[in-house]
C-alpha positions in Angstrom: 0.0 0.0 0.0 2.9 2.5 1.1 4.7 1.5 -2.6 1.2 2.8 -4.7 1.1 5.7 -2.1 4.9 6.4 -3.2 4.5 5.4 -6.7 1.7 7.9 -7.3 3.3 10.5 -4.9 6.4 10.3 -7.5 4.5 10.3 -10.3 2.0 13.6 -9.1 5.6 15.3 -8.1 7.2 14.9 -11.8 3.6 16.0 -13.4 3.7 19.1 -11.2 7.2 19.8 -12.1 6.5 19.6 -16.0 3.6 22.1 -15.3 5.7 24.3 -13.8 8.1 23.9 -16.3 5.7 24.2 -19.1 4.2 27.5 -17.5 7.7 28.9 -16.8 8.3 28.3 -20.2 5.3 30.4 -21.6 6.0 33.4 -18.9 9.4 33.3 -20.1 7.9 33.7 -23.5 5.6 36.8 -22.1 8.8 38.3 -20.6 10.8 38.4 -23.9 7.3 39.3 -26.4 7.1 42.8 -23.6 10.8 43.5 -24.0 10.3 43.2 -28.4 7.3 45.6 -27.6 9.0 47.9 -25.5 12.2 48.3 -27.8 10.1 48.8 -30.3 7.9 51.5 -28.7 11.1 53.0 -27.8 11.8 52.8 -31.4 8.9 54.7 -33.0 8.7 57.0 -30.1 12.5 58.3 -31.3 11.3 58.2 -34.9 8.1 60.4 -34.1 10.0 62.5 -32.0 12.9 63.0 -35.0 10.1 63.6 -37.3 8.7 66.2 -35.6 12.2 67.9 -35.2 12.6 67.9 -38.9 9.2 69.1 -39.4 10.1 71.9 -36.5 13.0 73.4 -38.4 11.1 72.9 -41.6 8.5 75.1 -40.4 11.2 77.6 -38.2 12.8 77.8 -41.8 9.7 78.9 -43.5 8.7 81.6 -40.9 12.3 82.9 -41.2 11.7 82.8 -45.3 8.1 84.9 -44.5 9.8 87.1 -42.0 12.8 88.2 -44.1 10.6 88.7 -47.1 8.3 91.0 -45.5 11.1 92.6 -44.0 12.6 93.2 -47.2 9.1 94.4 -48.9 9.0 97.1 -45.3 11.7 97.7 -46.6 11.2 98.3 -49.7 8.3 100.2 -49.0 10.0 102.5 -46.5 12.8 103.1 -49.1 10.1 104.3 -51.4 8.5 106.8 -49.2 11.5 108.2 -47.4 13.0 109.1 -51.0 10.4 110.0 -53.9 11.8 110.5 -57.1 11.1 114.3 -57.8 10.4 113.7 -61.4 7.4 111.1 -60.4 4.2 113.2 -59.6 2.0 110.3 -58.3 2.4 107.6 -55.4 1.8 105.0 -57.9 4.7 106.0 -60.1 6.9 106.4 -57.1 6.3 102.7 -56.5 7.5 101.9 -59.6 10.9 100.8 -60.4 12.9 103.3 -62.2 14.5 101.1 -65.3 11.0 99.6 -66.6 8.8 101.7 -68.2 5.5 102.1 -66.7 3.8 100.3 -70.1 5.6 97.5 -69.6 4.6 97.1 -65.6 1.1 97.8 -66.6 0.8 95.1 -69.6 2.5 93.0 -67.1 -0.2 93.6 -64.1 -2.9 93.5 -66.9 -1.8 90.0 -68.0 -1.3 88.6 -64.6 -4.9 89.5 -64.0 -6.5 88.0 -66.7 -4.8 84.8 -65.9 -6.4 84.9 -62.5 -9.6 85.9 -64.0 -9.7 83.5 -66.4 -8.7 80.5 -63.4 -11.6 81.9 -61.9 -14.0 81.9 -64.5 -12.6 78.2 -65.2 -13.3 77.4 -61.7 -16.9 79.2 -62.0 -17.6 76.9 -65.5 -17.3 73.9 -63.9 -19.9 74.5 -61.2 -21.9 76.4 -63.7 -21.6 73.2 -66.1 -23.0 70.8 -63.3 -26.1 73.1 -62.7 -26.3 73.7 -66.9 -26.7 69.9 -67.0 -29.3 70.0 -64.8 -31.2 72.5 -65.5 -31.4 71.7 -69.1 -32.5 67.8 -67.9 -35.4 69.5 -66.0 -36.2 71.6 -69.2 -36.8 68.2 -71.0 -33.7 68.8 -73.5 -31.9 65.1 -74.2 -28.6 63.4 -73.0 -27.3 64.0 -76.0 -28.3 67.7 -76.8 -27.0 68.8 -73.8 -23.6 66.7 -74.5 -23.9 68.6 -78.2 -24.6 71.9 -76.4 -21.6 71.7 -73.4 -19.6 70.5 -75.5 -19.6 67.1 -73.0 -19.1 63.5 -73.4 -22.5 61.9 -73.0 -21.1 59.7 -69.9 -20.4 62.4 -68.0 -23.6 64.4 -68.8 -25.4 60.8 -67.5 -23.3 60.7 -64.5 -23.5 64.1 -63.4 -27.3 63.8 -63.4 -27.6 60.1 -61.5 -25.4 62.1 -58.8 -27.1 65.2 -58.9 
């Protein structure tokens, strides 16, 4: 009777020891997956924080760029009024640099105004197009003659009115 008793005392004792084994073994496991996770926390922490330096002096360089520049137009400016050019009559002409004729600035401005304008008018066409389309669907004209008429492809005279 004492010999089972020991048998199955022996045999309880290695089972528990492979268990604790076992378990050792997967905490072991837990201990080195937190240390991966922790480097690697560590890890994109530095690259956030190096990312956001760069993006600092990016942005430090930019405000330096803005400042200097209207610096230099105060300047400018200041220049301009501190010493008019007696032969100039207006404060527009005063403004204006002295070896370009004032044509030439003006055909310049001129030209650099109708290019806005017309980016603008560009922009307005394309909403004006999508409520053309529309409009001329609701006055009973076809797919096709309002294609003909915009000067559209007929898909995209379709789609604009399934997404109206």
């Amino acid at each position: 009777m004492t010999t089972i008793f020991l048998v199955v005392l022996f045999i309880t004792q290695i089972i528990s020891f492979y268990l604790i084994a076992l378990l050792y073994m997967k905490l072991s496991k837990f201990d080195d997956l937190e240390k991966k996770q922790n480097t690697l926390m560590k890890e994109m922490d530095d690259a956030i924080a190096v990312y956001l330096a760069e993006i600092k002096d990016e942005n430090d360089k930019l405000v330096e760029k803005i400042t200097a520049k209207t610096k230099d137009e105060s300047i400018f400016n200041e220049a301009s009024l501190k010493q008019p050019d007696k032969d100039l009559k207006t404060r527009e002409e005063a403004d204006l640099p002295i070896t370009m004729p004032k044509h030439t600035i003006r055909n310049h401005a001129r030209q650099s105004y109708e290019a806005v304008k017309l980016n603008v008018l560009q922009e307005d066409l394309e909403i004006d197009d999508k409520t053309r389309v529309i409009q001329l669907h609701e006055d009973g004209k076809s797919v096709e003659d309002i294609a003909k008429l915009l000067g559209k492809g007929q898909t995209e005279i379709e789609l604009i009115l399934k997404f109206k």
